[in-house]
C-alpha positions in Angstrom: 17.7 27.3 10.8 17.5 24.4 8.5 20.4 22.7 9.4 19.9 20.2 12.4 21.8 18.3 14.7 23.2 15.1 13.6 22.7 16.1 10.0 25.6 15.1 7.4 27.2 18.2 6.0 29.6 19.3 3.7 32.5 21.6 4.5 32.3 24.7 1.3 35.2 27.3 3.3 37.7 27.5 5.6 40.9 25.1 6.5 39.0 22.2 6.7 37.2 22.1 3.3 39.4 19.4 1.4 39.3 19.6 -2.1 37.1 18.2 -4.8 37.9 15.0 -5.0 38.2 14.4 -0.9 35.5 16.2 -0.2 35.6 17.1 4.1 31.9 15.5 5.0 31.1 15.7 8.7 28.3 15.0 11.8 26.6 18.5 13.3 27.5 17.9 17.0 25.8 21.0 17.8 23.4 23.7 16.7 23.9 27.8 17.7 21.3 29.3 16.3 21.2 32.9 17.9 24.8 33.2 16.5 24.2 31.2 13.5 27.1 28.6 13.9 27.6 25.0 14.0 30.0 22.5 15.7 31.0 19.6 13.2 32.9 16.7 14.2 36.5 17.1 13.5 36.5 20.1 12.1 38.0 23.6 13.6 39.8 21.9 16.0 42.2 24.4 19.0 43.7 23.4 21.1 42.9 24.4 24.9 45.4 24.5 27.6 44.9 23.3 31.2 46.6 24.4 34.2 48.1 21.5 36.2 45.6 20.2 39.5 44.8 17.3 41.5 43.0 16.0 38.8 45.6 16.3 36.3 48.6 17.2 37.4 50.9 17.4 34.6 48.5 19.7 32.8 48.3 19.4 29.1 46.2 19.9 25.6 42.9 19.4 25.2 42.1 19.4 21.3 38.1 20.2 20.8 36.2 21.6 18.3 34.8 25.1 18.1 31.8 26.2 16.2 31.5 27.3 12.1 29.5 29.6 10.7 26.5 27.6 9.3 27.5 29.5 5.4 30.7 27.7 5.3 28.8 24.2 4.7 26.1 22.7 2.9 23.5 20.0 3.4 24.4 16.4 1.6 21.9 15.1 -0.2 21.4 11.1 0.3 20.4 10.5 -3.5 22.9 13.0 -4.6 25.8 11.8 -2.1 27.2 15.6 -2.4 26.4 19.1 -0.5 23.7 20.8 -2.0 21.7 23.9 -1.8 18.2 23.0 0.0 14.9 24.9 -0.5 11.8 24.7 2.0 8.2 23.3 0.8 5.2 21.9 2.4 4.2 18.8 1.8 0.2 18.0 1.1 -0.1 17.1 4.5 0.4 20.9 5.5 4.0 20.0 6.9 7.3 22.0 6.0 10.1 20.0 5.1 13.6 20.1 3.8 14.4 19.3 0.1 17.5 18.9 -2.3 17.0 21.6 -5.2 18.8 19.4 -7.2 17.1 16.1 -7.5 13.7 17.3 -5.3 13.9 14.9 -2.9 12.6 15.2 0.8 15.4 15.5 3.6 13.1 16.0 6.5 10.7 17.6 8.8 10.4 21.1 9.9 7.7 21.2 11.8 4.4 19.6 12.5 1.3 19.6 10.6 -0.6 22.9 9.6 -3.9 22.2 7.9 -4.0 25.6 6.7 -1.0 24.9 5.1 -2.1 22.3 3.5 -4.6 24.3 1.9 -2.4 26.4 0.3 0.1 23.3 -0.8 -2.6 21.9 -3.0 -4.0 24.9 -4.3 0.0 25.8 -5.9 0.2 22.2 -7.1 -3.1 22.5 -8.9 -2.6 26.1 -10.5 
């Protein structure tokens, strides 16, 4: 999944989207890859009611957020300041990273180094 935890993203769908000009742009709390979802902070909140208890005994609402499908946002660029579409690459050094297809730069790691990729990362960059 290329979106991480604690990544900035941009809301695209749903209730919480915003509109152009106040664009809804959020923390990843959370990462659900085997269902391909997301939490983001402040965003698809429900409420969920508790029975009364010792603890609390009047009962009540407890507002949290449940998780998005991870096609209903995008990754925001730093040098862009705006959700864009991100493409996968490896770097020289044989690691895969993250970029911005818009403006090409770098928005992080993948995964470690890989000399054999490396290989092949200088070999496309040369032909």
């Amino acid at each position: 999944m290329i979106i991480r935890k604690d990544d900035q993203v941009e809301v695209i769908t749903g209730d919480d989207r915003g509109t152009p000009a106040n664009r809804r742009i959020a923390k990843v709390l959370r990462v659900i890859p085997e269902r391909d979802k997301i939490v983001v902070e402040g965003v698809n909140r429900v409420y969920k009611h508790l029975r009364p208890s010792a603890k609390n005994p009047g009962g009540g609402r407890l507002s949290r957020e449940m998780p998005i499908a991870v096609s209903n946002v995008l990754l925001v660029c730093t040098k862009c300041n705006r959700g864009v579409r991100v493409g996968r690459r490896y770097t020289d050094d044989g690691r895969k990273e993250r970029y911005c297809k818009a403006c090409g730069l770098g928005l992080g790691n993948l995964g470690p180094k890989k000399p054999a990729h490396a290989a092949k990362a200088k070999a496309a960059k040369t032909s």
